[in-house]
N, C-alpha and C positions, 0 to 999 in steps of 0.2 A: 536659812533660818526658818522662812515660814512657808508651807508646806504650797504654797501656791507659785509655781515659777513660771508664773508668766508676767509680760508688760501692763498687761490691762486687764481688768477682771470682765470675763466676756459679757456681750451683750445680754439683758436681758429679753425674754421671749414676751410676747403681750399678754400684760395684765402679771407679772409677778414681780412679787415685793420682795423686800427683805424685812424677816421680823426676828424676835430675840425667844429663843430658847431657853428657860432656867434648868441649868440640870444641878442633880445632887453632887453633892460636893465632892472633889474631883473625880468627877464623871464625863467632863467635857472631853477628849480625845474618844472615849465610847460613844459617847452621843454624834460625834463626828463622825465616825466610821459606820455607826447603823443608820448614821441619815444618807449617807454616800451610797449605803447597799441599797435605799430608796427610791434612788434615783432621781436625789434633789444636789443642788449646789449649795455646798456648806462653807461657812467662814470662819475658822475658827483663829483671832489675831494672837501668833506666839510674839515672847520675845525672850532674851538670852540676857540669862539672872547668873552672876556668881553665887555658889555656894559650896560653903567647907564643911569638908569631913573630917573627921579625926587627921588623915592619914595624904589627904589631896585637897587640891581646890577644884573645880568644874563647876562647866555653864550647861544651866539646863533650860528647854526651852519651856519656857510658862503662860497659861494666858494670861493677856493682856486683861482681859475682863474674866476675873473669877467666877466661875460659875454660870457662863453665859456660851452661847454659842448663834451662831446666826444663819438659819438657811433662808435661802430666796425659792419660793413657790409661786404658782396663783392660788389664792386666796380660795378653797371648796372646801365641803363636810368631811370628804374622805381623805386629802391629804391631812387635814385638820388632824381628823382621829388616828391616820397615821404615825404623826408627828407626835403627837402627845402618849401613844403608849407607846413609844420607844422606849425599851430597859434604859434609865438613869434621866429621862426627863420629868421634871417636876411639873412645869407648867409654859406655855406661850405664852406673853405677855398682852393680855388684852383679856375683852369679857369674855367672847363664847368666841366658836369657829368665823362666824360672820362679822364680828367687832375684833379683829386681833390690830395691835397696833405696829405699825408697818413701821420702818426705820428708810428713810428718804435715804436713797442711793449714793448724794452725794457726800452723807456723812460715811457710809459702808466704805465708799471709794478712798475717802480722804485714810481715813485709819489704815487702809490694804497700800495706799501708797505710802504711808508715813511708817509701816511694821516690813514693808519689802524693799525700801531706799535706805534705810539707818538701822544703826545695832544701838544706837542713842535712845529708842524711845521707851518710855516706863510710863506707867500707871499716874496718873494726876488726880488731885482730886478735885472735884466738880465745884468750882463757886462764881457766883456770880454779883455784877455790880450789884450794892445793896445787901447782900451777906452778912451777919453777922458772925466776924471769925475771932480764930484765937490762933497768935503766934506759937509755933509748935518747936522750931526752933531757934539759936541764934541766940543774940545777947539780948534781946529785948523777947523770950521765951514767956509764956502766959501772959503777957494783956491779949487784952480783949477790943472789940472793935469790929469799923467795919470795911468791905473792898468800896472803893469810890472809881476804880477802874481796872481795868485788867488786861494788859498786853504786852506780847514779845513776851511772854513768859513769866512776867512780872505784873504783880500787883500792888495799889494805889493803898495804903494800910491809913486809915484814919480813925483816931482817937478824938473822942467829944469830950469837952469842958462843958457840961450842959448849964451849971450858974452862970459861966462867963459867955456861954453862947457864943465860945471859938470850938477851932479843930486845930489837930495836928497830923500833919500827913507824914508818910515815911513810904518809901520805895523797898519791897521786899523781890526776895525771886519766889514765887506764887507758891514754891511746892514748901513755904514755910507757913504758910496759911492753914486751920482747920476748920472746918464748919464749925460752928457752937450750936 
């Protein structure tokens, strides 16, 4: 499934990070393949989507994060400028070559081990305790409210009575959630 077959994603070498690449829209496998002829180590997390065609069904491998890519460097002006005019990158995530924002390893890791142990893993969206969300689907589909917690998959969905100064809580599986 994802183009890296190995057990562990190797060591890195001293002083390099991993940071996030925006490339133009579906440009990521290009941006992947000219950051490899660089001679940088690139991440890009696939995963395996059905889709129908007229005629067949088939699973194609998609990223996990649209439009993102992730090579690990050390942090210098010239891989900087390398990096950024690559054909199909938009920008590095950070301010200049010497403020870019690094992505701590152990999130890099967790993702390459959760996209190369499982054909289960899809796109979530981001919320967090305190969110204001909106159920997206399900039989309770549009209220609104917020997460009071978030775990095993599942979020803590709570609705204010604010005259009566209660709540009510309901247990969802999180991927019924949307940011508002």
């Amino acid at each position: 499934m994802n183009a890296l077959p190995l057990l562990a994603l190797p060591a890195a070498a001293p002083g390099e990070q991993w940071y996030a690449v925006w490339t133009r829209s579906q440009c990521e496998g290009k941006v992947e393949a000219a950051l490899r002829r660089l001679g940088l180590e690139v991440f890009l997390p696939r995963v395996r989507e059905p889709s129908r065609r007229r005629d067949r069904r088939l699973l194609l491998d998609r990223p996990l994060f649209p439009g993102y890519v992730f090579p690990r460097f050390v942090p210098a002006r010239d891989t900087y400028l390398r990096v950024a005019n690559t054909d199909g990158v938009v920008r590095l995530l950070g301010q200049r070559w010497d403020a870019l924002h690094a992505i701590p390893d152990e999130q890099i890791d967790a993702v390459w081990r959760i996209v190369t142990a499982t054909d289960t893993a899809r796109p979530f969206p981001w919320v967090q305790v305190g969110d204001r969300v909106c159920i997206a689907s399900g039989p309770l589909q549009g209220l609104e409210g917020f997460v009071q917690e978030c775990r095993s998959g599942r979020a803590r969905f709570i609705v204010n009575v604010d005259l009566l100064r209660r709540s009510v809580a309901v247990e969802l599986p999180a991927e019924c959630v949307e940011r508002v």
